[in-house]
C-alpha positions as CSV (number, residue, x, y, z in Angstrom):
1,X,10.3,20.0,13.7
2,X,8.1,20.3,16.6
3,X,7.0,17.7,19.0
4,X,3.6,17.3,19.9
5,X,1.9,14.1,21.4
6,X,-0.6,12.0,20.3
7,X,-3.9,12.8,21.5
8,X,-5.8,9.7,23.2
9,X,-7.8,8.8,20.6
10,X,-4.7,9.1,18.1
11,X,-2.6,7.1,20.7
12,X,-5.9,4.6,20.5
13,X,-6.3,4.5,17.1
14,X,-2.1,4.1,16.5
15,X,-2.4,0.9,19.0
16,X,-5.2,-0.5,17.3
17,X,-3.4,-0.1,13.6
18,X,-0.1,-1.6,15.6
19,X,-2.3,-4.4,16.8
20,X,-4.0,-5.4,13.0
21,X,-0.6,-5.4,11.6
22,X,0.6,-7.8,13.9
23,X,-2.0,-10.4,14.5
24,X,-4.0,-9.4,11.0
25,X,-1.3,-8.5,8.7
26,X,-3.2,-5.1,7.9
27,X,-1.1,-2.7,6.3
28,X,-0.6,0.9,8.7
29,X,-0.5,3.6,6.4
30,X,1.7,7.0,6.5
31,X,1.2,10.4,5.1
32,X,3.8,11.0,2.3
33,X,3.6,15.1,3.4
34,X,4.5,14.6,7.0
35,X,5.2,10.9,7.9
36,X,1.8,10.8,10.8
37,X,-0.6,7.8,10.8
38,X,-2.8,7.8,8.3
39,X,-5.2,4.0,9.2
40,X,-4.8,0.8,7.9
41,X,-5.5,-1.4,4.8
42,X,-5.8,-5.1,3.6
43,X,-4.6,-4.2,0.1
44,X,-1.9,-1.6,-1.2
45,X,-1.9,-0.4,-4.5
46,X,1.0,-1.1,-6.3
47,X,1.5,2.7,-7.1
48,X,2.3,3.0,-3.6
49,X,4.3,0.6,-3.3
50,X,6.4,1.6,-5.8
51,X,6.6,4.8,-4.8
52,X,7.7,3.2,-1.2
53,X,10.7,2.1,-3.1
54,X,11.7,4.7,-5.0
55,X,11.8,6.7,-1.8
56,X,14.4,4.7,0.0
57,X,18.2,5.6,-1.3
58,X,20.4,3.4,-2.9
59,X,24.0,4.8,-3.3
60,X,26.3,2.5,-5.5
């Protein structure tokens, strides 16, 4: 994987979604594809959230 920095209007858009979540409680969304910053949301479908779930491994 290659590294490539945020641009500044990426960098201020991240900050700004970082900032909602934590004083706003907005939701920052991801790309499934490749994990980058996708904006933010007040609601999540439960789809997604479900799909959030199944994606994280459980080993027994």
């Amino acid at each position: 994987m290659d590294f490539r920095p945020l641009t500044e209007t990426e960098r201020k858009e991240l900050v700004n979604a970082l900032r909602g979540n934590a004083q706003d409680g907005l939701t920052v969304l991801m790309d499934r594809a490749n994990t980058g910053f996708i904006g933010t949301t007040e609601e999540v479908p439960d789809e997604e959230v479900i799909n959030a779930i199944r994606s994280v491994p459980c080993h027994y």
